[in-house]
C-alpha positions as CSV (number, residue, x, y, z in Angstrom):
1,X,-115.2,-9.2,-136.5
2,X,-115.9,-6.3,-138.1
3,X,-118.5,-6.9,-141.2
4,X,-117.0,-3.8,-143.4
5,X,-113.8,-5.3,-143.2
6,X,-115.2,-8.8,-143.9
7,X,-116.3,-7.5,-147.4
8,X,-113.0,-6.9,-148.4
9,X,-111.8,-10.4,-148.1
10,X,-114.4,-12.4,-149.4
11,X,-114.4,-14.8,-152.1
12,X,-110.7,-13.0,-152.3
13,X,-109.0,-16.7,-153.0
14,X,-108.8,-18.8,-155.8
15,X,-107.8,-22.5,-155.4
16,X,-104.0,-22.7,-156.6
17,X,-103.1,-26.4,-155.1
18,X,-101.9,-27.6,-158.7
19,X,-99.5,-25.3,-158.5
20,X,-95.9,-24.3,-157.3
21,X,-94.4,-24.5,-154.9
22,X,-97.3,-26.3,-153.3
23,X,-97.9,-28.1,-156.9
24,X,-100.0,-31.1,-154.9
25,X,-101.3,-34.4,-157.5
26,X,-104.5,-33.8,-158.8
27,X,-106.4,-36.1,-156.3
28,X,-105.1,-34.5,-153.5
29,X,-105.6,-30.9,-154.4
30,X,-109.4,-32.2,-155.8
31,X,-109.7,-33.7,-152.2
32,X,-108.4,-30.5,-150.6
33,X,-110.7,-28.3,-152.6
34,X,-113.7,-31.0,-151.4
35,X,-113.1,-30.7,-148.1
36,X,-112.8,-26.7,-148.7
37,X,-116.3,-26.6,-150.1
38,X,-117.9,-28.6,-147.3
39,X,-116.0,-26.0,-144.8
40,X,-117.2,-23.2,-146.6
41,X,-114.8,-20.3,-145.6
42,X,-116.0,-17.4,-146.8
43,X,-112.2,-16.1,-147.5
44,X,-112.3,-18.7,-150.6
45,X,-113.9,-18.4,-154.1
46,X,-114.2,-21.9,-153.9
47,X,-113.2,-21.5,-157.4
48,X,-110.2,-24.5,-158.9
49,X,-107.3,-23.3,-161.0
50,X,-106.3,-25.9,-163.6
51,X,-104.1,-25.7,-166.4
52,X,-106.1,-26.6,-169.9
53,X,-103.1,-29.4,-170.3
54,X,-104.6,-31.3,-167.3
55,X,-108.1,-31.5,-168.2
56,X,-107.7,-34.8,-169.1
57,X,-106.1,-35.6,-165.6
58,X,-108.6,-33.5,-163.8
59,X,-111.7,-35.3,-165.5
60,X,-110.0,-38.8,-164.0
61,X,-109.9,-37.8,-160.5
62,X,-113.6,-35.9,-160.6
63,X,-115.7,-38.5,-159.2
64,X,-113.1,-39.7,-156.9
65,X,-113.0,-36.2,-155.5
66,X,-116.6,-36.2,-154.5
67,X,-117.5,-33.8,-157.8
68,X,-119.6,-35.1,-160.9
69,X,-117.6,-36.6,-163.2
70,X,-116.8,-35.0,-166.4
71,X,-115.8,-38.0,-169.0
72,X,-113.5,-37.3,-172.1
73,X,-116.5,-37.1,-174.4
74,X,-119.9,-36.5,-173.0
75,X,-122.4,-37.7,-174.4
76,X,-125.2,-35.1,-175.7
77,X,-128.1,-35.6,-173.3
78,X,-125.3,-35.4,-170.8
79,X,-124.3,-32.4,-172.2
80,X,-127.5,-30.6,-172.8
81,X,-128.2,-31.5,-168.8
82,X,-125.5,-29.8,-167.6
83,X,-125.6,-26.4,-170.2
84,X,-128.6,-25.9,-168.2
85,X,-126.9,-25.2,-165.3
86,X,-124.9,-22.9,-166.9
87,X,-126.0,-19.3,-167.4
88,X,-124.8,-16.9,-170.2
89,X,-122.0,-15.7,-168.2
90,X,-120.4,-19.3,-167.5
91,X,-121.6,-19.0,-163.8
92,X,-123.0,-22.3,-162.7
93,X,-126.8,-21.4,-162.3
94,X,-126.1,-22.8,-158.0
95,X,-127.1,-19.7,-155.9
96,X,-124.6,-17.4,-156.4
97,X,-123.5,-13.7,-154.7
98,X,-121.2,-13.0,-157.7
99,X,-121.0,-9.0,-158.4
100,X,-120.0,-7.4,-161.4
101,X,-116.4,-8.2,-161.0
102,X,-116.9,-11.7,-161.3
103,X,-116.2,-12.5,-157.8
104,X,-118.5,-15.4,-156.5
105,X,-119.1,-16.4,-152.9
106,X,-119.4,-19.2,-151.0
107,X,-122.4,-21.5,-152.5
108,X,-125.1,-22.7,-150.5
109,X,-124.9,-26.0,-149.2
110,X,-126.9,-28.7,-147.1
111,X,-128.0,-27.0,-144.1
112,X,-127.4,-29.2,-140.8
113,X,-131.0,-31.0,-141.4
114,X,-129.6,-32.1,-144.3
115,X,-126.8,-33.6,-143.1
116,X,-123.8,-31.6,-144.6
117,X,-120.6,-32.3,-144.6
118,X,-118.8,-35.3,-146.4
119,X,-122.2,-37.5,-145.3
120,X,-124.2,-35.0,-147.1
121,X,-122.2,-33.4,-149.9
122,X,-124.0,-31.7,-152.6
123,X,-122.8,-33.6,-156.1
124,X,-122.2,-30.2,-157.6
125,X,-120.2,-29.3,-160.8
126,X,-116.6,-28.5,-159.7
127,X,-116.3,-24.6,-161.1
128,X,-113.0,-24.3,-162.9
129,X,-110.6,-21.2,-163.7
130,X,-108.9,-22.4,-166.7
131,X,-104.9,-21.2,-167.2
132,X,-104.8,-21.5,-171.4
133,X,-101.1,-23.4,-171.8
134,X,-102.1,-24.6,-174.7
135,X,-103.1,-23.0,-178.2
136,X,-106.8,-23.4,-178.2
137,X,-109.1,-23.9,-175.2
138,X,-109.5,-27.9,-175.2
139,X,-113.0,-29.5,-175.3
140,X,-114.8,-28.5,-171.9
141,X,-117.9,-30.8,-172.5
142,X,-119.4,-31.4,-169.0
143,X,-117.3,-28.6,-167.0
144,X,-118.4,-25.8,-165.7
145,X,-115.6,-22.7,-166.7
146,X,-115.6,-19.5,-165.2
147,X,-112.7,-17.8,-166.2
148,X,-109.6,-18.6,-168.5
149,X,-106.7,-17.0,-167.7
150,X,-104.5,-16.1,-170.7
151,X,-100.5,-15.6,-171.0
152,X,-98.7,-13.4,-173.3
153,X,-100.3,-9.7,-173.1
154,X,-103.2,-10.6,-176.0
155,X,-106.5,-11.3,-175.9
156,X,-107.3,-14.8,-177.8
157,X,-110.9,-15.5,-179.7
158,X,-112.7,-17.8,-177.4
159,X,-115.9,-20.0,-178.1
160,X,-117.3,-20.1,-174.2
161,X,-119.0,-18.0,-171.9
162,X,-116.1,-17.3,-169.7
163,X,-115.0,-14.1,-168.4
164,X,-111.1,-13.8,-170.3
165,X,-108.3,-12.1,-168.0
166,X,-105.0,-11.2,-170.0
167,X,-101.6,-11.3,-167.9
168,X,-99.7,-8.5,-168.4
169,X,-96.8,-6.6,-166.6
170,X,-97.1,-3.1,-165.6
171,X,-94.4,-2.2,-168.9
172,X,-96.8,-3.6,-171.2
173,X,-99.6,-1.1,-170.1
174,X,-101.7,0.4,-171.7
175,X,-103.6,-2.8,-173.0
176,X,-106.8,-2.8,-173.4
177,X,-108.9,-6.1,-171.9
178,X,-111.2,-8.4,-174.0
179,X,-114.8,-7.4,-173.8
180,X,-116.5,-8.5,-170.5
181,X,-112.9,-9.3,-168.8
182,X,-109.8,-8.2,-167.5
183,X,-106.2,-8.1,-166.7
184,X,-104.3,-10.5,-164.9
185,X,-100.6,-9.3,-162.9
186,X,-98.2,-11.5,-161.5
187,X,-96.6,-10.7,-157.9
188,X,-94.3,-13.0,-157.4
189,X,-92.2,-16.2,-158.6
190,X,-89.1,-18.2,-157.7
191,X,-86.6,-15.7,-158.4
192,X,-86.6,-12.0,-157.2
193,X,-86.7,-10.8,-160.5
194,X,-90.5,-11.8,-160.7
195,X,-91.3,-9.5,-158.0
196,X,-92.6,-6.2,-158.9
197,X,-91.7,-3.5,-157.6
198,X,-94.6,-1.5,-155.5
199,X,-93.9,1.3,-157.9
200,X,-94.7,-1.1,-160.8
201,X,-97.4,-2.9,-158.9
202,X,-98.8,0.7,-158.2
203,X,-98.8,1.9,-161.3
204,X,-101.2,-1.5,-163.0
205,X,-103.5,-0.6,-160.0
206,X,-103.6,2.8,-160.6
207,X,-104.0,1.8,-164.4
208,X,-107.3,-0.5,-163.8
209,X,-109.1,1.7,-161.5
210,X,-108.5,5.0,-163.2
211,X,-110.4,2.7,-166.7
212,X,-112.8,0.9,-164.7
213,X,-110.7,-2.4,-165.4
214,X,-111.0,-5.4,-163.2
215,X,-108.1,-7.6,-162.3
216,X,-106.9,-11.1,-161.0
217,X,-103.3,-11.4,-159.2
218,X,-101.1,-14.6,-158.6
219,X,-97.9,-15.6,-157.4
220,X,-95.9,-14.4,-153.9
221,X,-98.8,-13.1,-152.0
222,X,-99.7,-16.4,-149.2
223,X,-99.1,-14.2,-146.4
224,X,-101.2,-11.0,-145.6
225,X,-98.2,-8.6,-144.8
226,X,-95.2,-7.5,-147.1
227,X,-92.1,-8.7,-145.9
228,X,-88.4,-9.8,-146.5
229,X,-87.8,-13.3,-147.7
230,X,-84.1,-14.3,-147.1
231,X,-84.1,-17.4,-149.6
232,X,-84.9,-15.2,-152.2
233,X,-83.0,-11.8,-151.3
234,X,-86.1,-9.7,-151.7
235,X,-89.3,-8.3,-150.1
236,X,-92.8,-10.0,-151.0
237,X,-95.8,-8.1,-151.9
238,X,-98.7,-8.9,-149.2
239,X,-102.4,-9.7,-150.0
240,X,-103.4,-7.3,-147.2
241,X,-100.9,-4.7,-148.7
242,X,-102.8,-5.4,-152.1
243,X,-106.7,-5.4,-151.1
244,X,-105.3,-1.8,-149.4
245,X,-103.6,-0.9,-152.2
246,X,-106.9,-1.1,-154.3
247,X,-108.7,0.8,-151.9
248,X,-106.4,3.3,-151.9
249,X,-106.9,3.9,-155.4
250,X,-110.6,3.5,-156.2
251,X,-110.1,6.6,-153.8
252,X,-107.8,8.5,-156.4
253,X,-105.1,8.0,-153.5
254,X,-101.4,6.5,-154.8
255,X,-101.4,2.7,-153.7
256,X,-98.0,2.9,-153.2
257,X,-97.6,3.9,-149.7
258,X,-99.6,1.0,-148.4
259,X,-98.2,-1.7,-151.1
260,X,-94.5,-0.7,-149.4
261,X,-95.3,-1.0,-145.6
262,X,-94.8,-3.6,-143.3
263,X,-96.3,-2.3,-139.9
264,X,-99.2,-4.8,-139.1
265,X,-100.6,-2.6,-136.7
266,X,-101.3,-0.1,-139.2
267,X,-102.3,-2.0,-142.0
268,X,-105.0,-4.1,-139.8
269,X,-106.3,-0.2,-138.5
270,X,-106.5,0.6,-142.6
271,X,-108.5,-2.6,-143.2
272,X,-110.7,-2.1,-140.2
273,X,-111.2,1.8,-141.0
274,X,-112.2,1.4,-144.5
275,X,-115.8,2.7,-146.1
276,X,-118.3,-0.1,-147.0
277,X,-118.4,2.0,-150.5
278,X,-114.6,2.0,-150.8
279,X,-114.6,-1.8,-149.9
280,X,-117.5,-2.6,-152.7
281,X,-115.4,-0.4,-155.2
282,X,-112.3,-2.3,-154.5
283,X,-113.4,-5.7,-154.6
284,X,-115.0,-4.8,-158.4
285,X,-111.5,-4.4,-159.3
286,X,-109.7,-6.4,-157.6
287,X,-111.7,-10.2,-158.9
288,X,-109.5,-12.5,-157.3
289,X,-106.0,-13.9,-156.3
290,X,-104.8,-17.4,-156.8
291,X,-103.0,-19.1,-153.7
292,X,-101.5,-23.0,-153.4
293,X,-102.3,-22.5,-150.0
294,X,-105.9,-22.2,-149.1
295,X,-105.2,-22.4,-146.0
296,X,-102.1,-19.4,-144.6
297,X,-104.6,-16.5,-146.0
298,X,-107.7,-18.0,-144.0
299,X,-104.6,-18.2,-141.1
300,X,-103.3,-14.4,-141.1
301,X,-106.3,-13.2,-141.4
302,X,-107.6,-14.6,-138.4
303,X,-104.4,-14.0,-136.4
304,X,-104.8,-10.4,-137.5
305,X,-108.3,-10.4,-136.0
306,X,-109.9,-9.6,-139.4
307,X,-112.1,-12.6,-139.9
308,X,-113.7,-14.8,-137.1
309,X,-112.0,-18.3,-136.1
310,X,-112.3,-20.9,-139.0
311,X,-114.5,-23.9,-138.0
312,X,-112.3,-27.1,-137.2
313,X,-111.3,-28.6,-140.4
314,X,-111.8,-32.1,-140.8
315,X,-110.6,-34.9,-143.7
316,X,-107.7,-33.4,-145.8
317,X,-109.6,-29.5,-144.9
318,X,-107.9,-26.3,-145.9
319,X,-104.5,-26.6,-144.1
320,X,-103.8,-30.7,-145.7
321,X,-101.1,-31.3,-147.8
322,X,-99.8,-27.6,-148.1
323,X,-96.5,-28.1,-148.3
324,X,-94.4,-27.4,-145.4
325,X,-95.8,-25.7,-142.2
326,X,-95.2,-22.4,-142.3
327,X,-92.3,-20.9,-139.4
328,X,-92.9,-17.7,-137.3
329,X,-95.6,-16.2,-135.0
330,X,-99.2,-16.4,-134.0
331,X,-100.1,-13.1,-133.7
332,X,-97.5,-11.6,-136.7
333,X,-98.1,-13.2,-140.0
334,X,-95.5,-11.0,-141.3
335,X,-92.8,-13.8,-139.6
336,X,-94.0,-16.7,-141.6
337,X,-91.8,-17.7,-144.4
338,X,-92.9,-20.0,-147.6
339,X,-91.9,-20.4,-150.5
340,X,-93.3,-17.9,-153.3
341,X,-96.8,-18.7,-154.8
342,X,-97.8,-19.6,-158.1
């Protein structure tokens, strides 16, 4: 595995499972993240997506889940308790390798004399990216929120330490982000007509990193490699196409070259080639992508040879209750065919 190519894909992932066209219950996608967390990819951010409408849901199933439980109204020793494991920027105070962008790795956990794994799981916090579907943020009182993700192109006034990322499309540039956060760009959907085009994608890319802006992504991009998906009469942006993309730019290159191809071969021999400085600058920008698959990135990358071989997963692990299994090749991710992401 090559280590300069490792840095551009980790803590790349954000945990999706709630929604479509995954969209697993609550207790299984809490499960699924669990079991995530005790296998400790480093691909992951090991970060949960949740809508603010289901915190009520999510604060049911904590405890269940293997996390520490969050009830309705906590009461204020409970509170104070856990504000101290919460620094100024809403990172859990747990070790963490998050850089400026926001992008956190993999948390330490129980090494093997501690027993880790499901015998030995750490009761830590679950750390929560919040999507705002709702008018105001909802009480968070004992949970731990990282990020809140915000529709509608404007900034809203928020009352937590959370890094805020405004979803926009590439027509609505220029926007500037809230202080401290970022933009947010869609990919994909369940019609064709939420697919970008490159040109568009290209252009929001070329937007943040000519301005220093850092941005999250979602929807259409499970698989590493753009291709054509016939359900939906039209081609699919790639994660690896993306990351590439980013590089490309924080070069002063046009992304669009590498956001349009579809030869594996060349794309892997970009990933592989690219400078340790290049990769660092990238990953500022590029924070994060949510997936309802935790489990096909971790997949094409390893069939591309760009990360090592997953341990065996065990319990629900990364690949449970993903939806159906995904058709095509080994060795050419650019074959499989799902459904597009959230």
């Amino acid at each position: 595995m090559d280590l300069g190519a490792m840095s551009l894909f980790e803590a790349l992932v954000d945990d999706a499972g709630l929604f479509p066209p995954t969209a697993l219950p609550m207790a299984d996608a809490l499960r699924r993240h669990r079991d995530d967390l005790d296998t400790g990819s480093p691909v992951l951010t090991h970060r949960f997506l949740c809508p603010a409408s289901r915190l009520a849901e999510l604060r049911a199933h904590l405890e269940e889940a293997g996390f520490p439980g969050a009830g309705p109204l906590a009461d204020e020793a409970d509170r104070a308790g856990r504000t101290e494991r919460t620094d100024e920027a809403g990172r859990t105070g747990r070790t963490e390798r998050a850089d400026e962008a926001g992008r956190t790795g993999r948390t330490e956990r129980a090494d093997e004399a501690d027993g880790a794994g499901p015998a030995g799981r750490v009761a830590e916090p679950i750390r929560l990216g919040l999507i705002l579907d709702t008018p105001e943020v909802p009480p968070l009182d004992g949970l731990t929120v990282e990020l809140v993700e915000v529709p509608g192109g404007r900034a809203v006034a928020l009352d937590i330490p959370a890094r805020q990322f405004v979803e926009v499309t590439a027509a609505q540039l220029p926007i500037d982000p809230p202080p401290g956060g970022g933009l947010k760009i869609r990919c994909g959907g369940l019609t064709a007509a939420a697919f970008p085009t490159p040109r568009e994608l290209g252009a929001f890319i070329t937007h943040c990193a000519e301005r220093g802006i850092p941005f999250k992504a979602t929807a259409g991009l499970h698989n590493a490699v753009r291709h054509f998906h016939p359900g939906l009469g039209t081609d699919r942006h790639g994660f690896l196409n993306l990351v590439l993309g980013v590089c490309a730019a924080v070069e002063g290159r046009d992304p669009v070259p590498v956001l349009t191809t579809t030869d594996v071969g060349e794309l892997v021999r970009l990933a592989q080639a690219v400078p340790d400085d290049t990769a660092e600058r990238a990953r500022r920008l590029l924070v994060s992508y949510g997936s309802c698959s935790t489990s096909t990135p971790i997949d094409d990358l390893t069939a591309l040879g760009l990360i090592g071989a997953p341990p065996a997963a065990t319990g629900y692990g990364t690949g449970a209750a993903t939806g159906p299994a995904t058709a095509g090749t080994a060795t050419d991710p650019a074959t499989k065919e799902e459904p597009p992401a959230r």
